[in-house]
TORVEX-576798 format. One record per residue (C-alpha): chain; z, y, x. Coordinates in pm, 1 decimal, decimal comma. Layout:
N
VOPA; mol; c3; c2; c1
VOPA; A; Z; Y; X
...
END
This chain:
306
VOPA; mol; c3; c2; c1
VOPA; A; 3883,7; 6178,0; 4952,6
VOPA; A; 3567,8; 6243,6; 4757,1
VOPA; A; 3378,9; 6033,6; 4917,5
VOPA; A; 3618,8; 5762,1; 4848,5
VOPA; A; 3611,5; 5825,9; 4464,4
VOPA; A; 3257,1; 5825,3; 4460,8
VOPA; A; 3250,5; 5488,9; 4587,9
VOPA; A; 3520,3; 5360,6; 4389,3
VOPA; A; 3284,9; 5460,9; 4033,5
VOPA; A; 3012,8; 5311,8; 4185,8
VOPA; A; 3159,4; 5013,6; 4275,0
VOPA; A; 3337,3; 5001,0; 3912,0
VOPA; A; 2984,3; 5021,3; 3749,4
VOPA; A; 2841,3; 4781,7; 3900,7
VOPA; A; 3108,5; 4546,5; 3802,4
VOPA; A; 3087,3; 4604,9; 3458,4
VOPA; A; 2660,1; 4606,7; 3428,3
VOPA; A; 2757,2; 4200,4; 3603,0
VOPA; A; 2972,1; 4104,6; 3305,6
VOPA; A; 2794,6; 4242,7; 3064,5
VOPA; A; 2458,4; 4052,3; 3164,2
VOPA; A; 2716,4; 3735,5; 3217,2
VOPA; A; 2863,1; 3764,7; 2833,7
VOPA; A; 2487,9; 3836,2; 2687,2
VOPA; A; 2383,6; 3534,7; 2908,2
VOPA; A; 2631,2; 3293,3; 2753,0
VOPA; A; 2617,8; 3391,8; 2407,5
VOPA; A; 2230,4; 3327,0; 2453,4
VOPA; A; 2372,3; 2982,2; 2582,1
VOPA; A; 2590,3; 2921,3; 2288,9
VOPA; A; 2311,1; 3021,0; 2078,5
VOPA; A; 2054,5; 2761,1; 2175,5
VOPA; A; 2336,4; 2531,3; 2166,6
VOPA; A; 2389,3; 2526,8; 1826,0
VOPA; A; 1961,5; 2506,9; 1722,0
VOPA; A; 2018,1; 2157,7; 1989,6
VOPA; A; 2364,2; 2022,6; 1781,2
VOPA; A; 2175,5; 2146,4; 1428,0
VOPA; A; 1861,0; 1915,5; 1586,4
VOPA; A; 2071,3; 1645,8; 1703,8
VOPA; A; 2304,8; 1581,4; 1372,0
VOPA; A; 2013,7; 1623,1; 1108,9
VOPA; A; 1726,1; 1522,1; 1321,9
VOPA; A; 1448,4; 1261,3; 1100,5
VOPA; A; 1565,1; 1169,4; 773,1
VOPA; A; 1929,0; 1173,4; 753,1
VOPA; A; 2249,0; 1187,3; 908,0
VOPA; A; 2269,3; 1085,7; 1283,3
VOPA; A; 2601,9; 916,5; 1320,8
VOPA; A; 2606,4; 1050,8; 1691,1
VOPA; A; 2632,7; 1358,3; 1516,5
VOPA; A; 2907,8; 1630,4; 1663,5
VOPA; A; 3131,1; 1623,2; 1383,9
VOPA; A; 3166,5; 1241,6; 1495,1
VOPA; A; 3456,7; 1290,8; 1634,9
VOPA; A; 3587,3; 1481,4; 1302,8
VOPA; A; 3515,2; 1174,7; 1081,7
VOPA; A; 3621,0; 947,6; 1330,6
VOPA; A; 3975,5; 871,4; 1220,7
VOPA; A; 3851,5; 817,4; 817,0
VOPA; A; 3632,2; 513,4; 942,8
VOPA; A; 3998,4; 305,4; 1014,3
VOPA; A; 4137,4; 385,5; 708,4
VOPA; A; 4083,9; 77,8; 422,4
VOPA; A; 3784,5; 173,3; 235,4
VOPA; A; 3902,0; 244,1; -125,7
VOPA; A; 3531,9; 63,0; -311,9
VOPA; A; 3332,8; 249,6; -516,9
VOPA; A; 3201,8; 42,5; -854,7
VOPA; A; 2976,0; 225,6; -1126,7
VOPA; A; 3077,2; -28,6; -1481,4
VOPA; A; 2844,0; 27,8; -1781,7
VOPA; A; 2913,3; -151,3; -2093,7
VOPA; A; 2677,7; -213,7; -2395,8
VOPA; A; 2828,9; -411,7; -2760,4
VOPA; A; 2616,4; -485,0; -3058,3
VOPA; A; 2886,7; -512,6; -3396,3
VOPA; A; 2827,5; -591,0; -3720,4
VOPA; A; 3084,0; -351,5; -3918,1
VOPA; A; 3155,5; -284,8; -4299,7
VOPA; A; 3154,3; 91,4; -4272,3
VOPA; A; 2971,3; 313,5; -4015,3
VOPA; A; 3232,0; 599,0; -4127,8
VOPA; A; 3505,5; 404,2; -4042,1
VOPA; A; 3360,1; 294,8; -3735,0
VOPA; A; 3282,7; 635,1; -3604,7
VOPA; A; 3640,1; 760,0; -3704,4
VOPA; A; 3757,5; 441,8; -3498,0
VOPA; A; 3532,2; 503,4; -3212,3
VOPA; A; 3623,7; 866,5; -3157,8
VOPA; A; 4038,5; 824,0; -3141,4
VOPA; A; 3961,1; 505,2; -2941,4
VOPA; A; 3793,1; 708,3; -2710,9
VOPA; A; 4073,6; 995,9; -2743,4
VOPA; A; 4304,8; 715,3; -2642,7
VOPA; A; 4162,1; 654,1; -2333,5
VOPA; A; 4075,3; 998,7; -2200,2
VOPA; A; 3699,0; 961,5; -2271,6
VOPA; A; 3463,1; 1164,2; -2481,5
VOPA; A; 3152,4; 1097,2; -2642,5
VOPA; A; 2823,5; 1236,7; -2458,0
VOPA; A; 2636,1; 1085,6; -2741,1
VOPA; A; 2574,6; 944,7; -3127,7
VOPA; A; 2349,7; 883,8; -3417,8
VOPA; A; 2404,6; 742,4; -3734,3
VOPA; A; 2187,8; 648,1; -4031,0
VOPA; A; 2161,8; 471,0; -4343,5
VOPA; A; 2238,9; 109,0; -4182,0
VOPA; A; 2300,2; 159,0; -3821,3
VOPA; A; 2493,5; 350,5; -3587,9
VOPA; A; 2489,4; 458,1; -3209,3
VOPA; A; 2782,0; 589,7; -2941,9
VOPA; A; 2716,2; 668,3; -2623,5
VOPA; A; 3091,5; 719,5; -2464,1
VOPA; A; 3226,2; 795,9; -2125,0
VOPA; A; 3537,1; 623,7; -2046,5
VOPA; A; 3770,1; 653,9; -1727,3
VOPA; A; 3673,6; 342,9; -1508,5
VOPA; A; 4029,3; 295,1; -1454,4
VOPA; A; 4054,7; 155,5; -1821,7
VOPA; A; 3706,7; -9,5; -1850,3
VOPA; A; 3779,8; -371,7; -1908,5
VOPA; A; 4056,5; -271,2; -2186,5
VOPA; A; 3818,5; -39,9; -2325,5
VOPA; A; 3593,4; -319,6; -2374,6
VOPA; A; 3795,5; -548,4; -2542,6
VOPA; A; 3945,7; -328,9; -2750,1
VOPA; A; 3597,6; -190,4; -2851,4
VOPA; A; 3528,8; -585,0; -2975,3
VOPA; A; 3809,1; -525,9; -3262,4
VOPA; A; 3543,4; -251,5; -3440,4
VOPA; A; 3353,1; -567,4; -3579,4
VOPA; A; 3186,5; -829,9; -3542,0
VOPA; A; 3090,8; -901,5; -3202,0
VOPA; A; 2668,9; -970,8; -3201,0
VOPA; A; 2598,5; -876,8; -2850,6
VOPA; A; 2791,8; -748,2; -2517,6
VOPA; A; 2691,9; -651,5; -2177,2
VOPA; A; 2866,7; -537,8; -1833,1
VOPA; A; 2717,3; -448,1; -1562,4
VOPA; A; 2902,3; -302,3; -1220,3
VOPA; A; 2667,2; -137,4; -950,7
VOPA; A; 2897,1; -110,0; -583,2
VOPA; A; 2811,8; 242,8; -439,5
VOPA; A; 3054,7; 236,7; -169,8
VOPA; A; 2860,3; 286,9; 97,7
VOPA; A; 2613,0; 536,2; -64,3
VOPA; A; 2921,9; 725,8; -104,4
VOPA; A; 3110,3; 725,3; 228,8
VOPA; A; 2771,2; 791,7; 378,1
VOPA; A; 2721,9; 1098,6; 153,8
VOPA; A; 3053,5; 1234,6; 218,9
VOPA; A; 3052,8; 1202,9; 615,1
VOPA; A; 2692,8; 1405,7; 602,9
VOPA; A; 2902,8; 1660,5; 388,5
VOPA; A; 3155,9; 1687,1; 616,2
VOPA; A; 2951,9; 1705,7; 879,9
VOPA; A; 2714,2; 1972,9; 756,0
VOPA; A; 3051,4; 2214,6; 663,6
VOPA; A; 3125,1; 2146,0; 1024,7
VOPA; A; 2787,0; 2252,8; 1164,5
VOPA; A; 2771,4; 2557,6; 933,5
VOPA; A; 3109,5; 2656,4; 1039,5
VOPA; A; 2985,1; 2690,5; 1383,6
VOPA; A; 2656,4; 2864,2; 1349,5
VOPA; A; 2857,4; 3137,0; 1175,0
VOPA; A; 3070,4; 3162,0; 1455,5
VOPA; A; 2721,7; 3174,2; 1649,5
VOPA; A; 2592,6; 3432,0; 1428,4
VOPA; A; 2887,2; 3655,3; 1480,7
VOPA; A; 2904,3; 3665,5; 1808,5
VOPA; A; 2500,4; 3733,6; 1855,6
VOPA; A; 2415,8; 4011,7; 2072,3
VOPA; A; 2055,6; 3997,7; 2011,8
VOPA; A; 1844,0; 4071,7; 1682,9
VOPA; A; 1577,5; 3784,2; 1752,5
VOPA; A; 1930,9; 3559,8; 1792,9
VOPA; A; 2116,4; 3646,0; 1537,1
VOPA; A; 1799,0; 3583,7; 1285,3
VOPA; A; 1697,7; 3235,7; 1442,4
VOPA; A; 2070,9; 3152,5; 1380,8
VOPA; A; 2076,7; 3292,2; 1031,3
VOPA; A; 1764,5; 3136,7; 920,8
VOPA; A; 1929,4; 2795,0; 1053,9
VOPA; A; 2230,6; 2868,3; 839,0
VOPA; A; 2071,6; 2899,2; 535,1
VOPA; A; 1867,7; 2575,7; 586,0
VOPA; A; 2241,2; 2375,3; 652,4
VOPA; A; 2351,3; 2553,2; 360,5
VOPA; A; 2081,8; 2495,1; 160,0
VOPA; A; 2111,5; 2068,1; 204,0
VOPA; A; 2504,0; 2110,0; 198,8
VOPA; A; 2474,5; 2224,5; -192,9
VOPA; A; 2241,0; 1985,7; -210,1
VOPA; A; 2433,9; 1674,5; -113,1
VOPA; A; 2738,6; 1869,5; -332,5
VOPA; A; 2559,2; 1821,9; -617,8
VOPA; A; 2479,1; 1464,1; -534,7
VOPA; A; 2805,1; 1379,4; -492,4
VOPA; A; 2908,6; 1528,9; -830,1
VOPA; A; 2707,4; 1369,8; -1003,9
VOPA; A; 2788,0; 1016,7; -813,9
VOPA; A; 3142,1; 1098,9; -837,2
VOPA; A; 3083,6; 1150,1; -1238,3
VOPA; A; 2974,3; 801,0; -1282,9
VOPA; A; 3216,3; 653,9; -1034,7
VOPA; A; 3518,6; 788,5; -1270,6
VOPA; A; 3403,5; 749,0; -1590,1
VOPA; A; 3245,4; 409,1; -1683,4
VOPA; A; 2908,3; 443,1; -1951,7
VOPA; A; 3045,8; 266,2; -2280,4
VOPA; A; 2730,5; 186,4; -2532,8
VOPA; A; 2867,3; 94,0; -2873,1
VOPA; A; 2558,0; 20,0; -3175,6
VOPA; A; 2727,9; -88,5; -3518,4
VOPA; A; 2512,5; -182,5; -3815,9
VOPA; A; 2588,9; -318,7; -4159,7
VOPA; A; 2555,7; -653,9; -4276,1
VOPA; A; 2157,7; -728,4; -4452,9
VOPA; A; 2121,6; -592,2; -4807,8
VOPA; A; 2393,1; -308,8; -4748,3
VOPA; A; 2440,7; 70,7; -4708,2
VOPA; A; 2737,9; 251,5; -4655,6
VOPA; A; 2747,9; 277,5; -5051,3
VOPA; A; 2770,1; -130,5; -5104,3
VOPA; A; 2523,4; -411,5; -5151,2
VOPA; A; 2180,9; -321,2; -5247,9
VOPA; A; 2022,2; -518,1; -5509,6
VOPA; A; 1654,0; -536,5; -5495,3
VOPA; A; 1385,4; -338,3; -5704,2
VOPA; A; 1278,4; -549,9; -5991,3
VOPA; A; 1008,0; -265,2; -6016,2
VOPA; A; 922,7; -277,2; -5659,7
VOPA; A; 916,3; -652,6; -5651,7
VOPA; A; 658,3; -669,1; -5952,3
VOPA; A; 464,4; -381,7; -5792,3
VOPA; A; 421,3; -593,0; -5457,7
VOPA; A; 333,8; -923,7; -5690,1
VOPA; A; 54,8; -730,2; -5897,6
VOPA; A; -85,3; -569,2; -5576,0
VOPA; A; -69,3; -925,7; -5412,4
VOPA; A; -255,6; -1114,2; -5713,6
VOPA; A; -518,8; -811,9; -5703,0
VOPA; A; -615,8; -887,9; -5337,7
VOPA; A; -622,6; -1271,7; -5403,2
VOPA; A; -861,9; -1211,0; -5647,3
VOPA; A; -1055,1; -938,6; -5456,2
VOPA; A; -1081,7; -1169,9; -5183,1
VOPA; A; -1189,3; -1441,6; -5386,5
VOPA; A; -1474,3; -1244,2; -5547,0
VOPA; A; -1614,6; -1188,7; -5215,4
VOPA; A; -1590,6; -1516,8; -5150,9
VOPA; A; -1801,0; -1642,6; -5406,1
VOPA; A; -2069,8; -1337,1; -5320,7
VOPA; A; -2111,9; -1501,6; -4998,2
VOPA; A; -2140,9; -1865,3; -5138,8
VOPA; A; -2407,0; -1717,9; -5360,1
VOPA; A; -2597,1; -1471,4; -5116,2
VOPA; A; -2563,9; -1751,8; -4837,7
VOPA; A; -2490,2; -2039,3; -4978,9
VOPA; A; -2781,1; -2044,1; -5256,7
VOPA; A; -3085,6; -2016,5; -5008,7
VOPA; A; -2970,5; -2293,7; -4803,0
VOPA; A; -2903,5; -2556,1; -5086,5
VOPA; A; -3273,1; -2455,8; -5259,6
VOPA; A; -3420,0; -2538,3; -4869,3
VOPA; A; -3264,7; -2866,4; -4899,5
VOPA; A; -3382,2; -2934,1; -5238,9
VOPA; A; -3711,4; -2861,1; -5152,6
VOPA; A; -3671,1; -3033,7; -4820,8
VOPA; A; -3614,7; -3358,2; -5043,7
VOPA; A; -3847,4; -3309,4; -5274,9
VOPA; A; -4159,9; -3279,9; -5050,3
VOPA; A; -3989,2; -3583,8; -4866,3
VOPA; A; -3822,4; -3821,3; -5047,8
VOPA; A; -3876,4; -3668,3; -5443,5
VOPA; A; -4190,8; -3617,1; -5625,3
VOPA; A; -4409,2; -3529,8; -5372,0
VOPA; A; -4203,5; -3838,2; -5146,5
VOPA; A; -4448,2; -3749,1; -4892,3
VOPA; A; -4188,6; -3924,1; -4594,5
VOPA; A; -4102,9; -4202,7; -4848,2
VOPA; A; -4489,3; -4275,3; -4932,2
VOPA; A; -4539,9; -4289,5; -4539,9
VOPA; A; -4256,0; -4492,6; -4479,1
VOPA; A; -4355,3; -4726,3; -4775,0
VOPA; A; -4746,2; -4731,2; -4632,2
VOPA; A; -4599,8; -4867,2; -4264,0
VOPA; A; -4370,6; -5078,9; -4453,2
VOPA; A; -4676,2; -5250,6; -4606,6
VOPA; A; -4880,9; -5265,4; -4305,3
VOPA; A; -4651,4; -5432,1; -4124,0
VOPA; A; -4575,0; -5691,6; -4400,0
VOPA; A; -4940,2; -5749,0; -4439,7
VOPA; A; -4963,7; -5790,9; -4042,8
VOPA; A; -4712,9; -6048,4; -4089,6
VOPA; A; -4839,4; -6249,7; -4355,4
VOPA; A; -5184,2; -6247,0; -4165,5
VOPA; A; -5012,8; -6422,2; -3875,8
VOPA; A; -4857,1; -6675,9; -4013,2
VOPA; A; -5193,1; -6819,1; -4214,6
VOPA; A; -5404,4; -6800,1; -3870,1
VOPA; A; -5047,6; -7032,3; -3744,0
VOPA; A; -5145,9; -7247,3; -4030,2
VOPA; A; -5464,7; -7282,5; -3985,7
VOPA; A; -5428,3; -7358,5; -3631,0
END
């Protein structure tokens, strides 16, 4: 009888030393299976679309895409008051749910930088016309649809794969595992946020459409009324233009007479040795002039005389 118990513990034991190795074996498994799926669905640059979380995002891709468009709007007004303009601007935005993320205003000119929901763009728009006088408008739309889908599905898929390394991670057995599995956590976790904040910010300009609105006066007006101009500033600017006519003109003559004078005494010595008193050109001209007449006249008596 006691050798019979004795055989039965042993027997026992060794069961339970073969599971044990068996569970540490496939947790070791499970382990480097999720380092192969992390490799596989975020291997290179981006998401790998034969990803495991495929499956997941599967059913989304027959659904009708709902398109993504990113509207900004610029208009240029001419207005008679930039204080009634800015009181119109803000309940227009008010009206539509907007707010604005930016303005300026000075003595002639004004500037609002509004966010309005996309879903009223095109009536914001034309409604923004009535401010003024329209000088200038602009739309642009940018399509981000597939920017955005793609984003998402490499969200969804990166919850997915963090899901499952924490399930990894809690089931470790190991303290070399269970840190080779949390260090690959916080890297998945780490581009998740990432891509959250991406897609906050895309979202952000997906729902509200960028409205620029710049109002000025008409010319010769402030907020205050017309502006005549400055008798006292006009003469100013006349006197100070009559003062550098004349300036110039002095040093216009300096040059005639610094440059100008040298050059006109050459000549008129030039002519005077030549062609004046002195005529020494014009005497040399006038001596061949008479040799050659007298040359003449001797040929013709010898054609007499012959």
């Amino acid at each position: 009888m006691k050798k019979l118990f004795f055989v039965t513990i042993i027997a026992l034991t060794a069961l339970f030393v073969s599971c044990s190795k068996k569970s540490a074996a496939s947790q070791r498994e499970a382990a480097g299976a999720a380092y192969e799926t992390a490799d596989r669905a975020f291997s290179g640059n981006g998401y790998n679309p034969e990803a495991p979380a495929k499956a997941e995002n599967s059913k989304s891709s027959t659904q009708p895409v709902n398109r993504k468009i990113i509207f900004k709007g610029s208009i240029s007004l001419e207005v008679e008051s930039l204080e009634q303009t800015q009181s119109a601007v803000q309940k227009w935005v008010r009206d539509f749910g907007g707010y604005i993320s930016e303005s300026s205003m000075g003595a002639r000119s004004a500037n609002f930088t509004t966010r309005i929901p996309s879903s009223s763009f095109d009536v914001a728009m034309e409604q923004a016309g009535n401010f003024g006088k329209i000088l200038r408008k602009n739309i642009e739309s940018t399509d981000v649809t597939d920017e955005f889908y793609d984003l998402q599905t490499r969200i969804e898929t990166k919850k997915v794969l963090v899901e499952r390394l924490q399930s990894y991670l809690k089931n470790a057995n190991s303290v070399k595992d269970m840190m080779e599995i949390e260090t690959r956590v916080n890297e998945v976790t780490s581009d998740l946020e990432s891509m959250q904040g991406q897609m906050s910010r895309l979202s952000g300009k997906v729902d509200f459409a960028t409205v620029t609105i710049s109002a000025e006066l008409p010319m010769e007006r402030i907020e205050e009324g017309f502006v005549l101009p400055d008798a006292g500033e006009k003469a100013k600017n006349l006197f100070g233009g009559l003062i550098y006519f004349l300036v110039n003109l002095f040093f216009v003559l300096l040059y005639i007479i610094l440059y100008g004078a040298p050059i006109v005494l050459v000549i008129a010595l030039i002519y005077w040795v030549g062609f004046g008193k002195v005529g020494i050109i014009r005497k040399l001209f006038s001596k061949l002039s008479n040799n050659k007449n007298k040359e003449s006249d001797e040929k013709v008596s010898s054609n007499k005389k012959s």
